[in-house]
N, C-alpha and C positions, 0 to 999 in steps of 0.2 A: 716791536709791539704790534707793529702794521700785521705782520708774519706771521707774530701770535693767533693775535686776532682771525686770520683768514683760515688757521686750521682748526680754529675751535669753529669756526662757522661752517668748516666745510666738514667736521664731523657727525653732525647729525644727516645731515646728506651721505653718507659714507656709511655710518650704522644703518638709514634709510635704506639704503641699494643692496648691503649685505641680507638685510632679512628678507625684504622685497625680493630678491634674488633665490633666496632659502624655500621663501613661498611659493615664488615661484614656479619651482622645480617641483613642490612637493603635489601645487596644482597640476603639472601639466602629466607629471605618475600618476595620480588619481584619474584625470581623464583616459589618459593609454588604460587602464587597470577597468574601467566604469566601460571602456570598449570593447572589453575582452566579456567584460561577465553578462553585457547586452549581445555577444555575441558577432559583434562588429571587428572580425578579427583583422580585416586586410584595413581598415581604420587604425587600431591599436598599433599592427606593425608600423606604417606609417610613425605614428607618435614614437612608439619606442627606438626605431632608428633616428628618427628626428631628437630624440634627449640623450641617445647614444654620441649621436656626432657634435650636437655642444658640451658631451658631459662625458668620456672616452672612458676615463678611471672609475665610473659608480659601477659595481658589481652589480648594485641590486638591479637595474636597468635590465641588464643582461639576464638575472633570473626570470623576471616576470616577463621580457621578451619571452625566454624559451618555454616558459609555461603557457605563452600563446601559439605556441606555433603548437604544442602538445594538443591543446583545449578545438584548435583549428580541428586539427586531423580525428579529434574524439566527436566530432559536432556532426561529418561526414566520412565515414570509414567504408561507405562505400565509393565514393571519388578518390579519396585520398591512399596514397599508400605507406603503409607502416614501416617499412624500411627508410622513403624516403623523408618522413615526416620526423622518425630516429632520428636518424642522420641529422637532419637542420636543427633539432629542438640541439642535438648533444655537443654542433657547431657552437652553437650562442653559448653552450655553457661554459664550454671551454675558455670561450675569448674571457669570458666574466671571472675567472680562474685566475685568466693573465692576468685582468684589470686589478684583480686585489684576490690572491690565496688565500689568504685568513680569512675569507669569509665563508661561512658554512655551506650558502643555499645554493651555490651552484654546483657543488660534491652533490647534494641529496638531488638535485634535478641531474646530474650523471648516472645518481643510481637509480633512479626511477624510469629513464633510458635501456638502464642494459637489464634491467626487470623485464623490462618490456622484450628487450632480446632475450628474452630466457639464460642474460648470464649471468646466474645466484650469484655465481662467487666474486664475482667484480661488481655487480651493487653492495653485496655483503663489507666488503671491502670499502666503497664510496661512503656507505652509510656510517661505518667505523672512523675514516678520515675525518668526514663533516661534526660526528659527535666529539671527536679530538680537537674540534678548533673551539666548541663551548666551553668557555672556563669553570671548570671545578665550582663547588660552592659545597659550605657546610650549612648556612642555613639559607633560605630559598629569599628572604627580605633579606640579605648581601645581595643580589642578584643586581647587578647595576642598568640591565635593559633588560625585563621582564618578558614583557610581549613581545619580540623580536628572539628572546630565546623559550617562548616557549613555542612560538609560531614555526620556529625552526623543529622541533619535538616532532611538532603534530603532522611537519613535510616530513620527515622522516618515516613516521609512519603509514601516511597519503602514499607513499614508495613502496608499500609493498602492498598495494592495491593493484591485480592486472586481470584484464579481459572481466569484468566484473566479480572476483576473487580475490579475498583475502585472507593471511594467516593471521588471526586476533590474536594469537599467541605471542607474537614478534611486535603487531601495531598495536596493540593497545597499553601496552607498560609504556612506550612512550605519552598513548595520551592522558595516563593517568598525571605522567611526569610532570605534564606541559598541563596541566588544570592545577596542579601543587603547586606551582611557580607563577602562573597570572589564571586565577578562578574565574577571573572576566572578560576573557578575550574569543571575541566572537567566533575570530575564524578556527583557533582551537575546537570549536564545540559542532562547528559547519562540518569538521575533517573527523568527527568522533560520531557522527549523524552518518555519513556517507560509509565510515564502514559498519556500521550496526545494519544499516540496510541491506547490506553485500550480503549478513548473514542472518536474513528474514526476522529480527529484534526489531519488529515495527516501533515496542513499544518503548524500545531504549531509542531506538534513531530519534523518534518525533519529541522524546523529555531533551532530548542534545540540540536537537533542533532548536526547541523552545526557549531553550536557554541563551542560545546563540543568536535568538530575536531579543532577549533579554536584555545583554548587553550590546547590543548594537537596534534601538529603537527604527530608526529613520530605515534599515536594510530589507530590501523585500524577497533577500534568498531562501533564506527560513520558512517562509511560507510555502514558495515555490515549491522546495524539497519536501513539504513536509503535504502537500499535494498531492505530490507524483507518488508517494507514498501509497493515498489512496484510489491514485488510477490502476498502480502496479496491483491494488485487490481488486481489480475492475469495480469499486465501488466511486463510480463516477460525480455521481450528486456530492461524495460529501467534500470531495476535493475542490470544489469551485469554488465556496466559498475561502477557501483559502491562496486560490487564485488572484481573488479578486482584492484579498489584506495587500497581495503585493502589488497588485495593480496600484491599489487606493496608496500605499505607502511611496511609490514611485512610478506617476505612471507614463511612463517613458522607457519602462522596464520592458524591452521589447522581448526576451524568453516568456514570460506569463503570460504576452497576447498567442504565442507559437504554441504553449501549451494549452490552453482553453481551446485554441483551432483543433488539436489534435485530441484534445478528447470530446469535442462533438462529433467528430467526424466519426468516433468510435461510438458516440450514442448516436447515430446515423443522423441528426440531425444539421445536414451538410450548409443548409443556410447561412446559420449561427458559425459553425467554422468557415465557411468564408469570410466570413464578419472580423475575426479575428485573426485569422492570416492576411488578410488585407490589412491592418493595424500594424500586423509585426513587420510587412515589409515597408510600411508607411515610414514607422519608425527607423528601421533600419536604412531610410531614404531609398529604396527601390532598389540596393546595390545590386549586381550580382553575386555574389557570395550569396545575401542571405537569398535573394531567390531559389539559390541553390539547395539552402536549407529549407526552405519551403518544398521546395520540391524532393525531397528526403523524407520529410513529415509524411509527405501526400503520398509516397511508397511504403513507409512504414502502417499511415491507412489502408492502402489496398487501393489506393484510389491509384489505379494503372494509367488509367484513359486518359488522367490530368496531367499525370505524371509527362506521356510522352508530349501531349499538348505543351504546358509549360516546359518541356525541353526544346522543341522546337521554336519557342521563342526566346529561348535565350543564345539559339544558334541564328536565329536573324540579327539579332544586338551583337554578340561576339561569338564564331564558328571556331574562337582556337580554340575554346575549353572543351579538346579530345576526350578527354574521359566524360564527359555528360553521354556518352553514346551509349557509358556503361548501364549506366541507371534504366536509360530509357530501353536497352537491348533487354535489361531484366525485365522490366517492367512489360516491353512485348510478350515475352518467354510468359510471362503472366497472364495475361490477358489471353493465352491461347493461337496468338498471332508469330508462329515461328518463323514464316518467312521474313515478315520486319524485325524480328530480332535480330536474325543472324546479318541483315543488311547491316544493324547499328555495329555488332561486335563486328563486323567485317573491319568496318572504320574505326573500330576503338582499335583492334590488333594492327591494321595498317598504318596509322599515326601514332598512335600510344608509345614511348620508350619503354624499350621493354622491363627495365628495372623499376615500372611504372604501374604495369602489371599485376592483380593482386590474383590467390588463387580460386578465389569466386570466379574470376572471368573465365578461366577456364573450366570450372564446374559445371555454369551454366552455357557454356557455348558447347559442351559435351551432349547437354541436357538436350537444347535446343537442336541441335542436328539429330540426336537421338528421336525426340518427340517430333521434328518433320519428317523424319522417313520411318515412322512407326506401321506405314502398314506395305515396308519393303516385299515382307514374302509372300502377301498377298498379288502386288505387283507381278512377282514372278510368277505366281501360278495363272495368273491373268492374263500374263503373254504366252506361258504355256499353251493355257489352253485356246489361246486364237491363234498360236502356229500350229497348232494341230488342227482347229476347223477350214485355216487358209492350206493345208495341206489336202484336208478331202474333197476341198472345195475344187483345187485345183486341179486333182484326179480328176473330178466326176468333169468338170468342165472340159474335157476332154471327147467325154464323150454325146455331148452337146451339141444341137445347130441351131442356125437360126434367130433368132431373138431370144431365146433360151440361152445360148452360150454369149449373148452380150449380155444380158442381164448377167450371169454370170460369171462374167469378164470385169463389169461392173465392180460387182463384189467382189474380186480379188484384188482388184488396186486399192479398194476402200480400207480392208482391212487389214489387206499390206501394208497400208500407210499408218494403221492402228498398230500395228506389231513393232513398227520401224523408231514409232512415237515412242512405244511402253520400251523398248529396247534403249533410248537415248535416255529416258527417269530411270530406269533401273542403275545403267552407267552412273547417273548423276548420284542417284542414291548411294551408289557402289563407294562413291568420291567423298560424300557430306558423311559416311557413317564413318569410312577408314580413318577421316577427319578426327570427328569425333571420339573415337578412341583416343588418337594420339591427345588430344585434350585432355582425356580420363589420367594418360601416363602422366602429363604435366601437373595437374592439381594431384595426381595419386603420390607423385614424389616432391612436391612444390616446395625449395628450400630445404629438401634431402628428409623432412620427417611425411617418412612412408604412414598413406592412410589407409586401413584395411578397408573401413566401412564403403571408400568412393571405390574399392577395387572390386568389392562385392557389387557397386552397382556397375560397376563396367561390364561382370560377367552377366549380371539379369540383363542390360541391352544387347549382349549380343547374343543370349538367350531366346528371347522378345524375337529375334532376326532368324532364328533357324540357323545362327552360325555355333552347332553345336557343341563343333571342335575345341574354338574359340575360346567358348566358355568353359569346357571344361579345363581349359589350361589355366583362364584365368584365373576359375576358383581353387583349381588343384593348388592356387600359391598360400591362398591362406592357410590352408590344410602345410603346407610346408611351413609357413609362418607361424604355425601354432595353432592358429584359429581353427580349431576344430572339435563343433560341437557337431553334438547330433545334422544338425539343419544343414549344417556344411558338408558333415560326408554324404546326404541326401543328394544334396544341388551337384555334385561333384560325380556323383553316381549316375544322377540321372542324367545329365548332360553326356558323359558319355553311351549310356544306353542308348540317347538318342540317334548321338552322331554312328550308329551301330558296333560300337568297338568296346561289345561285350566282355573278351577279356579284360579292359581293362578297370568296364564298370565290376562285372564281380571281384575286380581284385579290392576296389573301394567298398562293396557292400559287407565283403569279406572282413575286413579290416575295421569295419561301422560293429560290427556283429562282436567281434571281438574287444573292441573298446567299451559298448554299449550293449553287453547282452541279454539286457531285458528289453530291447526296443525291436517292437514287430516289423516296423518297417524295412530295415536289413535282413530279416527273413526275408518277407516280402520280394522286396525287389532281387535277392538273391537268386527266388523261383522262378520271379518273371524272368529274369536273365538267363536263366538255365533254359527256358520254356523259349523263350527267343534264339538264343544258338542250339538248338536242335525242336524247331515246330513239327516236325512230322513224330516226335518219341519216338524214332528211330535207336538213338543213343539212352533214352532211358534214366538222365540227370535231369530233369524236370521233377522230375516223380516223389523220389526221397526229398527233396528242397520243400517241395506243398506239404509234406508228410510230419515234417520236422516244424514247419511254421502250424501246423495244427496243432499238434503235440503244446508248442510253446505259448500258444494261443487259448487253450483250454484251460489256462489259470485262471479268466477270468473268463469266462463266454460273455458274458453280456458285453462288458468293454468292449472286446474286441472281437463281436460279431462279424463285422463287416471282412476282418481278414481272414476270419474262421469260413465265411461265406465262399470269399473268392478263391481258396484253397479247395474246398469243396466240389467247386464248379468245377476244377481243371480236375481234379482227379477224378470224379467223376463221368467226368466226359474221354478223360484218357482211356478209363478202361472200357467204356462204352465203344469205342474205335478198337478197341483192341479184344472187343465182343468177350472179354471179363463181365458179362452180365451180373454178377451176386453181388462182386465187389461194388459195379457203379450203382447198381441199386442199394447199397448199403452208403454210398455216399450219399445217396440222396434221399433218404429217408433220415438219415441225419441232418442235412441242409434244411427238413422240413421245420424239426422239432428245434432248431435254432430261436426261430423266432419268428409271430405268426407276417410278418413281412415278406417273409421267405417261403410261405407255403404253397404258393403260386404257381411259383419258379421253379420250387420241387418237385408239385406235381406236373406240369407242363415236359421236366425234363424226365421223370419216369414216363410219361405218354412216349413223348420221342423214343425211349428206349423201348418200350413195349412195340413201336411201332415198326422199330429196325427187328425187332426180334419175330415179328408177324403172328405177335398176341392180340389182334386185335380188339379184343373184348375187355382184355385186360386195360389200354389204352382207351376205350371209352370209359371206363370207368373212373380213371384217373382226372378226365375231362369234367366228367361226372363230380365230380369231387374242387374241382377248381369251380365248376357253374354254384356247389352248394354252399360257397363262400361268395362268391362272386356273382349270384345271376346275371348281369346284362353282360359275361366276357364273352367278347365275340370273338375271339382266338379259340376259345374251346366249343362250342358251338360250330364254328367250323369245322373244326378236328373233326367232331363228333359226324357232321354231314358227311365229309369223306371219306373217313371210315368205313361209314354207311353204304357207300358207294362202291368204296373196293371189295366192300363184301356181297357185294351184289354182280357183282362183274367178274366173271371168269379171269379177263384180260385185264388185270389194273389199269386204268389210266388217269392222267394226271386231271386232279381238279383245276376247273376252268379257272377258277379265281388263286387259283395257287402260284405265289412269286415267288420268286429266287434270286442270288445274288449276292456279291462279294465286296465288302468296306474296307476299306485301305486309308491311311493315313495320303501325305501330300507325295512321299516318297516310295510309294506302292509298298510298304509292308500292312499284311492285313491286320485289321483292328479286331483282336478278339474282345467278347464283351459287351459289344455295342449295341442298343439298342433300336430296330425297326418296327417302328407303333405305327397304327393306322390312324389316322387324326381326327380327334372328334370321339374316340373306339377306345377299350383296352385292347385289343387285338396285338398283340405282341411277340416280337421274337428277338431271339437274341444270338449273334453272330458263335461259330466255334472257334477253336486258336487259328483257323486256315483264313478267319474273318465271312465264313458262308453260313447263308441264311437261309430256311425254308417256310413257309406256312401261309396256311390261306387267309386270302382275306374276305370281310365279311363285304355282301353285296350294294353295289352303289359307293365303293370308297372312292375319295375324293384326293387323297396325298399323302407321304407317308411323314412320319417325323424322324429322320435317324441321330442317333446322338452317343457320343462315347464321355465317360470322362475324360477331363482335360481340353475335349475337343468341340470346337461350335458346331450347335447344331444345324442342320439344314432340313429343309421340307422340300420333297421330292411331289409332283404333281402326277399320280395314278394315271396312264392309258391303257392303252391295247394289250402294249407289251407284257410280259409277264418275267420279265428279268432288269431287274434293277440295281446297278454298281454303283458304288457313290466313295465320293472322296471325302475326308472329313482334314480340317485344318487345326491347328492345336490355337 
C-alpha cells in the first residue's frame, strides 16, 4: 500500500517533468529559431548544437540548424562563400537524415543545396524523395499534422528559389497545395509572398504577406517584407510606416532597426540611419557578425569611407576574420583609392584558403590593378620622351664649358634620375597589369563556366594599355566562341589595325562585310586598311575600297554623310597627288553638295587644288566663296593674302606666317585627317594620308589646337618657328 501510495505521488511529479521537458525543448527551438530570424546567427548555431547534443535523434534540430547556416551565408555573400557555406548547410542535413529518414525536411534542405549547385536533377530527385515520405490523403481534413505537412509543401517550393529566381510554374502548385491543407499557416503565406516578389507581383506578394500577418498576429515579418517591397520601388516614405508595425509588434526585432538604417541612408538622410544601425547592433549586443552586417549594409549604401573605417575596427577586436579585407578592398576600389585596395586583397589572397575564394575577388583585383596603372602608356611615352631630351642634353653638354657644362651636368643626373624612376613604375606597371589579367583568366573560367562578358573586358584593358596584340587575341576568342556581332568584329578589327597587322585586320573587316553587309563600318575600315598597307597609292587598293564604300553609302546620304564624307576626302586627295585634276575636283564639288557642313572643307580643298595647279585666281575665288559663308575665316583670308603675294613676285616665296608640319600617332604612323586650328580663329587645316600639313596663319597667333578622332587633343604654343610636328595619344 506504502508502494502504492508512493507511485501515485510520484506521478504527477513524472507527468510534471515530461511536459516540462516537452516545453522545454519546444522553448529553447523557438529561441535558436527567434535567432536566426533577428539575424543572430552565430547565437542560434550555439543553441542548435546545444539541443542537438541533448537531443541527437530530433531531425527537425538538424533542419533549422541547416537553414541557419543557409540564411548565414544569404545575410553576407560577400564574406561568405557559396561552396563553402553548400557544403556545411548539406553536412547538417545529412546528419538529420541519419537521425530520422522519414522525415521530409532534410531531403527539401538537400534539394535546395544542390539547386543552389546548379544540380536540377538531384534536387529534382530530393524534392521527389521528401514529397514520398508525405502520406497520401484523399481528403485534406484526414490529414493528421496539417501544418507541418503543409509547411513541408511550401519548403519544397522555397527549393526552387535561387540567386533571386524562380520557376512559378514548379513552386506555386505546391503552394496552392499547402493553402488546401492549412489556409492558416503563416509561414505558408511568408513562402508564397517571397516568390511573388521574385516575379515583380507586388500586388500578390503584399495580399500573401497580409495574410500571413493575419494568422500570426504578434509576428513582425510581414510587415518587414512587405516594406522592402516598397524600398525595392524606391518609394521610401511609404515603407516606414510599415517598419515601424514591426518595430511596434516586436521591438527587439533587430532586422527592422537594419532596415530603416538602410533606407535613410538611401534617403541620404545619414543621421536618422545611424540612429538605427546603432539600435540594430544594440540589439544584436555589439556582436561581430552582426557588425559585419552592418557593415554590408554601409556598402550596399555606398557609404565606402565607413565601410573601411568600421572594418578597421573590427580588425582591432579580432584580425583573423581574413576575409573582412574583401569588403574593405571593394570598398577602396570604390572610393577611387586603388593602392589600398590592392594592399586589402593582397591580404585577403595571402590568408584567405583558397576554396575561400569567391569569383568577385578576383574580378575586382583585376579591376583594381587595371584602374592603378591606367595611365601606363602615357608613362611610357613620358620616359620616352626624357630619354630622348637626356640624350640631347647630353650631346650638347659635350660641347660645353665652364659653368655652362655644370649646369648642365647638373641636369643630366637630375633627369637621369627621372628616367631611372619612370623605368622602375613602368616595371612595376609591367608586373601589377600581367597580374591583373591572370586575375581576368581566374574569374573568366571561375568553377569551369566560361564568362564571355569578363573576357570582353579583359580585352578593352589591354586595349586601354596600347597592348594591341593582346587584345586582339583576346577578343578574337569570343568571335570563335560565337559572340559575334557587329561590335565584335569591329573591336576585333580594330585592334589588329592598330597593332599594324593589316592582313589580319582586313581578313576580320572582310568577314564583318560579308556577315553584315549592310553595315558601313566594314567598308570603312576595309578602306582605311587598304589606305594603311599601301600610303603612298603606289599599289592602287585603297582606291576601289572608298569607291565601293560610296556606292554603298548613297543609299541613304543623309545617314551616312559622315562615311560618304571621308571617302570623299581620300579620293579626292588621291587623285589630287596623282594630278587627276577633273576627277579630284569632281570629288569635291560633291563633298560640297553633301551637306552645308561640309562646304568649307570643299572649298578649302578645291583652293589647294587650284593652288597646286597654279590657278591662282581660280583659288582666290574659292577663298572668296568660303569668306561669303564665313566672313571672320582667317584660313581664307590668309590664302587670299598669299596669293596675293606670289602673284606679285616673280620668285614665289614662302609666306612669313606660313606653318608646316607632320602628326603622327604615339608610334610614328602619320594621322591622316587631323585637325590644326589656330586657337581663338577658324584658321584651319587638315593633315593628308602622309599626316602633312600646310597653311598660313593669321597675324598675332597665340597656339595651335591639333586634334584627330579617337585621339586627345593637345595645344601647341606659336613661336618663331614655322614647323610644327606633334604626337597625338589615343
Amino acid at each position: 500500500m506504502i508502494k502504492r501510495s508512493l507511485k501515485l505521488a510520484l506521478l504527477p511529479t513524472a507527468v510534471f517533468c515530461m511536459v516540462f521537458g516537452t516545453g522545454l525543448r519546444a522553448q529553447s527551438l523557438d529561441e535558436a529559431r527567434t535567432s536566426t530570424k533577428n539575424e543572430q546567427y552565430d547565437k542560434a548555431e550555439e543553441l542548435f548544437q546545444q539541443l542537438i547534443k541533448n537531443e541527437p535523434s530530433n531531425s527537425t534540430y538538424y533542419f533549422y540548424y541547416g537553414e541557419n547556416k543557409l540564411l548565414d551565408y544569404f545575410a553576407d555573400t560577400i564574406s561568405n562563400s557559396l561552396n563553402i557555406a553548400m557544403r556545411d548547410a548539406a553536412e547538417v542535413f545529412n546528419k538529420g537524415i541519419e537521425a530520422n529518414p522519414a522525415d521530409p525536411l532534410n531531403y527539401v534542405g538537400l534539394a535546395r543545396v544542390a539547386f543552389y549547385n546548379t544540380e536540377e536533377a538531384k534536387a529534382d530527385e530530393l524534392r521527389v524523395k521528401a514529397r514520398s515520405l508525405l502520406p497520401t490523403y484523399k481528403k485534406v481534413t484526414k490529414i493528421k499534422e496539417p501544418k507541418s505537412y503543409a509547411f513541408t509543401l511550401a519548403k519544397i517550393a522555397e527549393s526552387y528559389i535561387r540567386f533571386e529566381q524562380v520557376d512559378t510554374s514548379k513552386a506555386l502548385p505546391f503552394i496552392r497545395e499547402a493553402i488546401s491543407i492549412d489556409p492558416r499557416n503563416s509561414e505558408v503565406y511568408l513562402i508564397a509572398g517571397d516568390i511573388y516578389i521574385l516575379v515583380n507581383d507586388g500586388s500578390k506578394a503584399i495580399k500573401n504577406y497580409n495574410l500571413a500577418q493575419d494568422w500570426d498576429l504578434q509576428s513582425p515579418t510581414a510587415n518587414m517584407k512587405i516594406g522592402s517591397i516598397y524600398v525595392k520601388g524606391r518609394n521610401l516614405m511609404a515603407a516606414i510606416p510599415y517598419y515601424e508595425q514591426a518595430i511596434a509588434l516586436d521591438q527587439n526585432y533587430a532586422p527592422a532597426y537594419r532596415e530603416l538604417g538602410q533606407l535613410y541612408s538611401m534617403a541620404g538622410r545619414f543621421n536618422d540611419s545611424k540612429k538605427f544601425f546603432e539600435k540594430y547592433l544594440e540589439l544584436t549586443q555589439g556582436n561581430i557578425p552582426a557588425k559585419i552586417r552592418y557593415v554590408n549594409a554601409l556598402f550596399y549604401a555606398r557609404e565606402y569611407e565607413e565601410v573601411i573605417k568600421n572594418v578597421e575596427e573590427i580588425f582591432a577586436i579580432d584580425n583573423s576574420r581574413t576575409y573582412m579585407n574583401r569588403i574593405a578592398g571593394y570598398s577602396a576600389y570604390e572610393e577611387g583609392n586603388f593602392q589600398l585596395a590592392k594592399q586589402y586583397m593582397d591580404r585577403l589572397f595571402a590568408n584567405l584558403d583558397a576554396d575561400r575564394l569567391i569569383k568577385k575577388d578576383f574580378i575586382y583585383y583585376a579591376r583594381i590593378l587595371a584602374r592603378k596603372n591606367q595611365n601606363y602608356y602615357k608613362m611610357l611615352i613620358d620616359a620616352d620622351n626624357d630619354a630622348g631630351e637626356l640624350s640631347k642634353l647630353q650631346a650638347r653638354s659635350a660641347t660645353l664649358k665652364g659653368a655652362a657644362r655644370e649646369k648642365a651636368l647638373a641636369d643630366i643626373d637630375t633627369l637621369k634620375a627621372k628616367v631611372e624612376s619612370a623605368r622602375a613604375q613602368i616595371k612595376e606597371a609591367e608586373s601589377e597589369l600581367a597580374d591583373a589579367f591572370t586575375a581576368y583568366d581566374r574569374a573568366i573560367n571561375f568553377e569551369n563556366k566560361e564568362d564571355l562578358n569578363l573576357l570582353y573586358e579583359k580585352g578593352t584593358v589591354q586595349y586601354a594599355a596600347h597592348m594591341y596584340a593582346d587584345a586582339a587575341s583576346t577578343w578574337s576568342q569570343l568571335l570563335e566562341k560565337g559572340r559575334d556581332s557587329e561590335n565584335d568584329y569591329l573591336q576585333v578589327g580594330r585592334a589588329f589595325y592598330q597593332d599594324k597587322a593589316y592582313d589580319k585586320a582586313d581578313e576580320i573587316f572582310t568577314k564583318m562585310a560579308e556577315k553584315y553587309p549592310d553595315n558601313l563600318q566594314a567598308y570603312l575600315w576595309m578602306a582605311n586598311t587598304a589606305a594603311a598597307k599601301d600610303p603612298d597609292s603606289e599599289l592602287g587598293i585603297a582606291r576601289p575600297r572608298f569607291q565601293a564604300l560610296v556606292r554603298k553609302a548613297a543609299v541613304d546620304s543623309v545617314k551616312n554623310v559622315k562615311e560618304i564624307y571621308d571617302a570623299l576626302r581620300f579620293l579626292g586627295y588621291e587623285a589630287l597627288q596623282s594630278k587627276r585634276y577633273d576627277e579630284a575636283r569632281a570629288y569635291y564639288n560633291r563633298m560640297m553638295n553633301l551637306s552645308p557642313d561640309y562646304r568649307i572643307r570643299a572649298h578649302s580643298s578645291l583652293s589647294t587644288m587650284y593652288m597646286t595647279m597654279g590657278e591662282y585666281q581660280k583659288a582666290v575665288e574659292e577663298n572668296n566663296k568660303i569668306l561669303a559663308i564665313e566672313p571672320g575665316n582667317e584660313a581664307a583670308k590668309s590664302a587670299i593674302q598669299y596669293i596675293s603675294q606670289l602673284q606679285r613676285s616673280a620668285q614665289p616665296k614662302a609666306h612669313p606666317n606660313e606653318i608646316t608640319g607632320v602628326i603622327s600617332d604615339s608610334s610614328g604612323e602619320p594621322i591622316a585627317g587631323a585637325s590644326v586650328r589656330v586657337k581663338d580663329t577658324a584658321a584651319e587645316a587638315w593633315t593628308n594620308a602622309r599626316g602633312e600639313y600646310k597653311f598660313v596663319m593669321p597675324e598675332a597667333s597665340e597656339a595651335l589646337i591639333i586634334s584627330a578622332k579617337g585621339y586627345r587633343s593637345i595645344e601647341i604654343p606659336v613661336t618663331k618657328r614655322r614647323t610644327y610636328n606633334a604626337t597625338l595619344e589615343k
